[in-house]
N, C-alpha and C positions, 0 to 999 in steps of 0.2 A: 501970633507968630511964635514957634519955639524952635528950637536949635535941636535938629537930628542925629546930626551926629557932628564930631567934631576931631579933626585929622593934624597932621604934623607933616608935610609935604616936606619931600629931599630931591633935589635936580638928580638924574641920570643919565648917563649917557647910555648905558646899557641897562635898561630897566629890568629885564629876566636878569642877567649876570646880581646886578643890585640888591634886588628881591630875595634870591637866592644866597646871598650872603646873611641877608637878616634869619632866614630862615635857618642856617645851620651856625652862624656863631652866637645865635641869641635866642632862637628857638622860638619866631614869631611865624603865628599862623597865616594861612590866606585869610583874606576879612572879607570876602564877598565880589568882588570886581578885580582880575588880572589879563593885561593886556602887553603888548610893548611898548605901550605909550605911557600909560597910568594901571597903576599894581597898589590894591592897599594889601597889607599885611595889617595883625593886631595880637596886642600881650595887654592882658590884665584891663581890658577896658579901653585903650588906648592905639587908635588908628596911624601907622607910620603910611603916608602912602609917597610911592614914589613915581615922578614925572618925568619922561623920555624931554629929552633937551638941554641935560648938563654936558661937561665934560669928564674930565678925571681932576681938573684942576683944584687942589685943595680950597673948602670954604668951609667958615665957621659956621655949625648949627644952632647952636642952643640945644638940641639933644641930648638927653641923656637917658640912663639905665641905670637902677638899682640894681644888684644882683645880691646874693647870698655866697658869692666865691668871687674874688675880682682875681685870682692869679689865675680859676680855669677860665672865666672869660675873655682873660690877655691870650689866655694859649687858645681857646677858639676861637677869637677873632682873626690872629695871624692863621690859624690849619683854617680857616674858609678863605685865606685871598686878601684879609684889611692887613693893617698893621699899626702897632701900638707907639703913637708920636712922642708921649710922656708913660715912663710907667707909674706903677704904682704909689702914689703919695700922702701918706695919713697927715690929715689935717686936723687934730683933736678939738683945735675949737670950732669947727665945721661938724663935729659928731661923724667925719667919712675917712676913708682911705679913697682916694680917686686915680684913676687915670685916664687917659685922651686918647682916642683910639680914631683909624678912618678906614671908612669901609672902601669899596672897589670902585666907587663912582668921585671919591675926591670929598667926602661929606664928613668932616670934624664934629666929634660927640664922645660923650663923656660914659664913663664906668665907675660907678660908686657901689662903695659898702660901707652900710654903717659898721663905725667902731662897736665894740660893747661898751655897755654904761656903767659908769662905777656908783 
C-alpha cells in the first residue's frame, strides 16, 4: 500500500464561493476534481480541498500559508470576501510575522512570513 495523495479538508457551506476565495486571495489552482460538493484546489504540492456541509460559523483550522508579503496577503484576503481576525504579528523567536485570517465559509488559518535572519 502507498499513500497517493494527501489533502487538508475545510467544511463549506458554499463550496464554488470557498474555492474561489482560495483562488484569488492566495492564488491556489484547480487540483483536478471541482464540484459543489467537494472542490480540491493545490499550491506548492499541497491539496486544500473543500466539503459542501459547513456553515459560515467560525472554526479553527490548523491551516496555514507561508507567503513572501503578509501585508499584500492581508489586503487580498479582505478584496476576495475573508477578513483578517488578528493582524500582523512578529514573533522573533518563532523566526515569523503572523497573522489569522478567515475565509468566506467561517474557516480560521493562518499567514506567515518569515522574518529575515541575522
Amino acid at each position: 500500500m502507498k499513500v497517493t495523495k494527501t489533502y487538508f479538508m475545510l467544511m463549506a457551506g458554499d463550496v464554488v464561493r470557498g474555492a474561489s476565495f482560495y483562488k484569488k486571495a492566495l492564488g491556489l489552482k484547480p487540483g483536478g476534481y471541482e464540484s459543489p460538493e467537494w472542490t480540491e484546489l493545490v499550491q506548492n504540492g499541497t491539496t486544500v480541498a473543500l466539503h459542501h456541509g459547513g456553515g459560515t460559523t467560525r472554526r479553527d483550522t490548523g491551516l496555514g500559508f507561508y507567503v513572501d508579503d503578509l501585508d499584500a496577503a492581508c489586503k487580498a484576503v479582505a478584496a476576495a470576501g475573508g477578513q483578517i481576525q488578528k493582524r500582523p504579528e512578529a514573533r522573533p523567536g518563532e523566526g515569523i510575522s503572523i497573522a489569522t485570517a478567515v475565509d468566506t465559509e467561517g474557516n480560521v488559518f493562518s499567514i506567515a512570513q518569515e522574518l529575515p535572519r541575522s
